[in-house]
N, C-alpha and C positions, 0 to 999 in steps of 0.2 A: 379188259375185264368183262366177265359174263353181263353186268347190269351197264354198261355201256349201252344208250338204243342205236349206236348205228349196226351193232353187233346181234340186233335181237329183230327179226319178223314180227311185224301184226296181223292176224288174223282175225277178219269181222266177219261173226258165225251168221248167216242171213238164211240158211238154205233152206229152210224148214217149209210145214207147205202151213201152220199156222189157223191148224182144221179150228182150235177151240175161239179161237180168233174168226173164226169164219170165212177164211182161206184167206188166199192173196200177202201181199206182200208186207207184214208187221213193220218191219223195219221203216215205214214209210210215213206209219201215223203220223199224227202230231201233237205234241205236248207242249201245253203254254206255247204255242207258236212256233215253236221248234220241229220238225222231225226227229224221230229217235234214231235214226240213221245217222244224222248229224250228230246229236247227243253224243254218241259214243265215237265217234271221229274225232271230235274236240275234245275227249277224255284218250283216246287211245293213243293220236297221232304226238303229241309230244313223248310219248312213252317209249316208242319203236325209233326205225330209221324207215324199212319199204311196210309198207299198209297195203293190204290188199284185202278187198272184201268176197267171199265168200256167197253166192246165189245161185239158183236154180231159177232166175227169169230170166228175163230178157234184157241183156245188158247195157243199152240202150237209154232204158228208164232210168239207169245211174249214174249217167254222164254229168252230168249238172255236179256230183261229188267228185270225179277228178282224181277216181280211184280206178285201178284194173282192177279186174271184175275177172273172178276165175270159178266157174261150174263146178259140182263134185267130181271126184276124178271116178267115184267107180258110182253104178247106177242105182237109181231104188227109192233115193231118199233115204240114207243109210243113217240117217240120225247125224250127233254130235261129230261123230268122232269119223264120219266123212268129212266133214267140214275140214275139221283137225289135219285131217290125211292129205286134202286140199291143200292147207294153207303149207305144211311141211314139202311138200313139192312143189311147190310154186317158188317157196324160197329158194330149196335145191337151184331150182332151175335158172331164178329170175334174181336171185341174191346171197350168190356165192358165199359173201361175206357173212355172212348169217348164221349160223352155229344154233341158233333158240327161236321158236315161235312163238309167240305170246297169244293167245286165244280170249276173244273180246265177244261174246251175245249179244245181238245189234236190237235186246227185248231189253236190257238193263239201264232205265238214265242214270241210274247215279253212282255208276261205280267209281270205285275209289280212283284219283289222280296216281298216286301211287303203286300200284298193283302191282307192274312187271319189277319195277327197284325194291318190293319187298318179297317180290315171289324170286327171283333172284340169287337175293342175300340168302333165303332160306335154303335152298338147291346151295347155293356151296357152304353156306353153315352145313349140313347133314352131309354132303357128299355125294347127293340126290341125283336121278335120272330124269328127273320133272318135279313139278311144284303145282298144288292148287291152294284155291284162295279157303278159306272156314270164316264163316262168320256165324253167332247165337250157334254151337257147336252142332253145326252142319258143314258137311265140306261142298264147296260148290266147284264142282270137277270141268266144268268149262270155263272156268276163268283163271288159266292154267299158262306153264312155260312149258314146253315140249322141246328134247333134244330133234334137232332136224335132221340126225343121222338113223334113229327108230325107225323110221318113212317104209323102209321095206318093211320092219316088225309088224307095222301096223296095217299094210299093205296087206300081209298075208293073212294077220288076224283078222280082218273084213271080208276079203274076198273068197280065202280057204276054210275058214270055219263063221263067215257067217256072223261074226262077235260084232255087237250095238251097242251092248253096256258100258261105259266110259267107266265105271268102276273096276267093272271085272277085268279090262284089259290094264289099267293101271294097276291094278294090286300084284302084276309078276313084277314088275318094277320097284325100285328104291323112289318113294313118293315123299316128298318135305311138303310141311302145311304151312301157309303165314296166315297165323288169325287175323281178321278185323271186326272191331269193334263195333254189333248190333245194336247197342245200349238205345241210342236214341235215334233207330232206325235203320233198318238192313241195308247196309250201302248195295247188295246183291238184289235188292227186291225186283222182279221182274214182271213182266207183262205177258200173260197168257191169254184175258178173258179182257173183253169191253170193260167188265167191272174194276177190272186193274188197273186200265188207262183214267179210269175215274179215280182210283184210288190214289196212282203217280199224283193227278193233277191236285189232288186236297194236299200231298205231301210238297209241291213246288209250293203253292200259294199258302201253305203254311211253314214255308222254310224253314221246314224239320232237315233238309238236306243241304243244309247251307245253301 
């Protein structure tokens, strides 16, 4: 079955260069003691079967997480949806068995445990070519299951025309949404700015985020 994880890639989106953050490497902070790199490994890895994270540094610095570590495949700093491209050929190559990528932002601690078994269900409820997540009726388009047979679609829309928008390349596609429930805080909330990391930490030490 699709939501089977030995059957589904994870992909941990790190590649970014992180300018409003003040460069360097996001993924690395630390939150209540944790790094957010870790964060999302301990949410993603029961999710998946192969995890593989997604960087533009030096691979080196990641050893300690016990993950392969795969560059974007095409140059620039192409946004999201290099990562994406990354993580779908990576599986091709390095996990055959793999049919779906799961896409995981290594800026987000509290995403849902969840995610890939309701993104999933929703792709074969609809009949879908991919799935993202919506939470407070926003769709949050990298935290997403990708068929890993697209790899060339995607391939070509990056490199022959150039396309960044993670929107606009998914709207040629049959796209299913699984909400989740913002109510009592955006399980998607993310980390861009110093003041976010301040923000995360009032939301742990006020376990609003369970």
């Amino acid at each position: 079955m699709l939501h089977e994880p030995k059957n589904i890639c994870g992909v941990l989106l790190a590649g970014g260069q992180s300018r409003r953050m003040g460069g360097g490497d996001k993924c690395l902070l630390s939150l209540d003691g944790k790094k957010l790199l870790q964060r999302i490994v301990d949410t993603a890895l029961p999710q998946v079967g192969p995890l593989v994270l997604n960087t533009n540094s030096d691979p080196a610095i990641f050893k300690p997480f016990g993950l392969p570590v795969a560059s974007d495949v095409v140059e620039g700093f192409a946004g999201p949806l290099a990562g994406v491209l990354t993580g779908l050929e990576w599986a091709r190559e390095n996990a055959p068995e793999c049919d779906w990528v799961a896409s995981f932002p290594c800026d987000a601690p509290f995403a849902p445990v969840d995610l890939v078994v309701r993104l999933a269900a929703a792709i074969e409820a609809a009949g879908a070519d991919m799935a993202c997540a919506t939470s407070g009726g926003r769709d949050q388009p990298v935290f997403a299951l990708w068929r890993v047979g697209l790899a060339a679609e995607l391939r070509a829309a990056l490199i022959d025309e150039g396309l960044r928008k993670v929107d606009v390349w998914t709207s040629r596609y049959k796209l299913a949404r699984a909400e989740f429930d913002a109510a009592n805080g955006d399980p998607f909330f993310n980390i861009n700015r110093p003041e976010d990391l301040d923000a995360a930490a009032d939301i742990v030490r006020g376990n609003l985020h369970g």
